[in-house]
N, C-alpha and C positions, 0 to 999 in steps of 0.2 A: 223626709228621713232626717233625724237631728243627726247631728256634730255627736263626739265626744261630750263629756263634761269637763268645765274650765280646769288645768292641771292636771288631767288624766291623758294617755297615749292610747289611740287604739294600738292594738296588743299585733303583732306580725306574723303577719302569716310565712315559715320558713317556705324557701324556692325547693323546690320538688325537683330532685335531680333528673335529666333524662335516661329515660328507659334505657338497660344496658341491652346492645344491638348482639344477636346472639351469634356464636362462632361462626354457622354457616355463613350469615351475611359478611360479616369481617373478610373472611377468606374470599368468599365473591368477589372483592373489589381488589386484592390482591393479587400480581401475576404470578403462573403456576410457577413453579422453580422446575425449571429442566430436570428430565427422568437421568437416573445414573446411566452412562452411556449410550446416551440418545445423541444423533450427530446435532453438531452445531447451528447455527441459526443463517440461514441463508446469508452472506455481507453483502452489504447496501453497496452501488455501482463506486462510491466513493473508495471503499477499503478493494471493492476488484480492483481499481485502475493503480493502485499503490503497489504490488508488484511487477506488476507491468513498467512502472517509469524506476522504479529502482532497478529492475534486471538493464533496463535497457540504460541507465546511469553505470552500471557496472559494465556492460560492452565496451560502451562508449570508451569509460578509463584504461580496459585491458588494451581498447585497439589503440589508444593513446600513446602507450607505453612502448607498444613494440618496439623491437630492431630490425633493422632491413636485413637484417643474417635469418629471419625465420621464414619460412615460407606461407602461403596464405592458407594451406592447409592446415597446417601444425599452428600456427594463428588463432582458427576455426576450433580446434580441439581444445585451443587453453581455453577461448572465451566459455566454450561448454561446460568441460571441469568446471573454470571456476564460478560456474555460474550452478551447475548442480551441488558443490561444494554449501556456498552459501543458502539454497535454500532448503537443502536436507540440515546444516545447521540453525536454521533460523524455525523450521519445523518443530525439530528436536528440543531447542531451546523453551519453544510455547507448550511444549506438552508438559514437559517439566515444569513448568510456572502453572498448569491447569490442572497439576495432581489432587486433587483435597478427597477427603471422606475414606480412605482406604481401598478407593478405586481406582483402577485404569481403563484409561478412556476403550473405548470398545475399536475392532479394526474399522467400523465403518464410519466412527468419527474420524480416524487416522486419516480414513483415505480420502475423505470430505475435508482437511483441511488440506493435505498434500494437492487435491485437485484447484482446490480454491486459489491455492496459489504457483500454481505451475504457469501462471502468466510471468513470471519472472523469468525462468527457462527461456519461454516461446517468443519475447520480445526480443530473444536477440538473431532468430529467424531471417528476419527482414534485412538487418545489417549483414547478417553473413553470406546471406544470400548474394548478398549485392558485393560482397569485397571478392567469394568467389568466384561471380561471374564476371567482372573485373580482371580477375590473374585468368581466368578462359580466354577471354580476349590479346591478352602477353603483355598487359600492366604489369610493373613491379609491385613489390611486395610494399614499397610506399606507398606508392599510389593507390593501391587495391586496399591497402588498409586507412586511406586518406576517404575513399568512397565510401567503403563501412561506417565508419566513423560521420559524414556526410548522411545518410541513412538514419544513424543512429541519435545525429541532432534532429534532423527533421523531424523522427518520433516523439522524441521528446517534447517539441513545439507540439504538436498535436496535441499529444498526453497536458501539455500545458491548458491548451485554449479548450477542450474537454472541460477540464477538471475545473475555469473559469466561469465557463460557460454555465456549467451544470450548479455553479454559486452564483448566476447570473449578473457574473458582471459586464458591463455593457463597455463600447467606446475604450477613450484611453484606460481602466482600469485591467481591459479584457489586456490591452495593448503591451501592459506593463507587465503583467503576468507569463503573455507567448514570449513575450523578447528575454524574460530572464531566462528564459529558456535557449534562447538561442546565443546567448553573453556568453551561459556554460558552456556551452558548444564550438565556440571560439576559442574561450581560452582551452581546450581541452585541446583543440588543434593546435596552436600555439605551444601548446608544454610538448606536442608532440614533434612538431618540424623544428623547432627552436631548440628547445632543451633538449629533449632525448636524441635525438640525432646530434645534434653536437657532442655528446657522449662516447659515441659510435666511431 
């Protein structure tokens, strides 16, 4: 097969665009967009365990705080209040922020995120359990809220070494992780017997 001739270009052949891929297949590889008031998307063990250490962060600071003038019942009812307080406002706030399209969300998304997160509520179970069976025994109201509080670090360490673990961190990393956890939990004591009592 000859060459060109001397000073001549063979001529180019223009590139052929690719075939345009037709709607259906586009949309194939797409994911579907959530139906208008379809509940939400099941949360990964990550976002469950983030209620759960924030309610039990708010225990902890309420039982922080008390006076020895309150009793271990009326104790038990603020940490409640203020613990259904914040996550009916925290509820309230993400629906608002999820409004688009001129819809509102449906009840059964309502109640699928309300349940989602009532781990906030029910982490402070454990602590009050433990400050009220505490004042059953004829501890005072410091004491029994020193136990709670006691309770309510150790959860927290848990919820720590969990939330470590499950990013798989090993040895000291895991180490450094449970212990800030229980730092908090110190000084929370501390602001308590220290400061607030000397208030009193």
């Amino acid at each position: 097969m000859t060459g060109a001739p001397p000073g001549r270009e063979r001529p180019r052949v223009p590139a052929q665009p690719a075939p345009a891929q037709p709607p259906a297949a586009r949309a194939s590889r797409e994911p579907p967009a959530p139906a208008a008031g379809a509940p939400p998307a099941e949360p990964s063990p990550h976002r469950r365990r983030g209620p759960g250490i924030y309610g039990t962060i708010i225990t902890a600071a309420v039982l922080a705080v008390a006076g020895p003038s309150e009793s271990g019942t009326d104790l038990a009812v603020s940490v409640l209040v203020t613990l259904l307080v914040y996550w009916v406002a925290e509820q309230y706030s993400d629906l608002l922020g999820d409004l688009h399209g001129g819809h509102l969300p449906s009840w059964r998304s309502v109640g699928s995120a309300l349940r989602g997160s009532w781990g906030m509520v029910s982490a402070s179970f454990i602590p009050l359990g433990a400050l009220l069976f505490a004042e059953l025994l004829g501890a005072s109201t410091t004491i029994a809220a020193n136990v709670g509080l006691a309770m309510a670090v150790l959860l927290l360490m848990v919820y720590a070494w969990q939330a470590g673990h499950a990013a798989r961190l090993t040895g000291w990393r895991l180490t450094i992780v449970t212990s800030l956890a229980a730092v908090l939990g110190l000084l929370m004591v501390v602001l308590k017997d220290v400061v607030i009592l000397s208030m009193h």
